[in-house]
N, C-alpha and C positions, 0 to 999 in steps of 0.2 A: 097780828100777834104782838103781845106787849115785849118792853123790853126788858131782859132777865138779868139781874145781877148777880154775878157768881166771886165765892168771897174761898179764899182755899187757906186754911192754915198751914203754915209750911214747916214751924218748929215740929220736933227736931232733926226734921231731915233737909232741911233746905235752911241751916240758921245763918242770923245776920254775922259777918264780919267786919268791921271798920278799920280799913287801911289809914286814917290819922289817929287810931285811938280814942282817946274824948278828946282832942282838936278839934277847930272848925274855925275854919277865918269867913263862912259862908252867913250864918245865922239864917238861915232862909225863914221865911214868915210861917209855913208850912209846919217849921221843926224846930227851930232856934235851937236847937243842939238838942233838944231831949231824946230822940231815938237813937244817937249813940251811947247812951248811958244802958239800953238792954242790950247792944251788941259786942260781941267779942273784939276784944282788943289786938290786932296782929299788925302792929304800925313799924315792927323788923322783920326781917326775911327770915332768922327763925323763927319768931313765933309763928309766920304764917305755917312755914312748912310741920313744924309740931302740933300746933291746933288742927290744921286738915289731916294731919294723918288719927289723930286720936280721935275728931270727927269719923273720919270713915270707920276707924274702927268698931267706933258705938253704933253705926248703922244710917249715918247721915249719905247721903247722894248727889250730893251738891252742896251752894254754898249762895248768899245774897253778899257778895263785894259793895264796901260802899263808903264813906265816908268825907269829910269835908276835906 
């Protein structure tokens, strides 16, 4: 059997958050910062906590943490 790639869109139930904001002391070759520019900004403890609850509200179930 060959091998199967499975590709899953996860907006809007699983969206990106970035805990630096658009920071990144990283640049990685991969990203050089560009995929923090589609993610949510939660780089204070409230916004994180505000953004996840208005997430869940709208019907989100999770969340991708992530940032440089």
């Amino acid at each position: 059997m060959g091998k199967v790639f499975k590709a899953y869109y996860v907006w809007p139930r699983f969206p990106s958050l970035s805990l630096s904001g658009r920071a990144c002391s990283l640049s990685c070759k991969h990203c050089n910062r560009v995929y923090l520019r589609d993610m949510i900004d939660v780089s204070s403890p409230d916004k994180k906590i505000k953004v996840c609850r208005e997430l869940k509200e709208t019907g989100a179930v999770g969340v991708l943490w992530s940032g440089g």
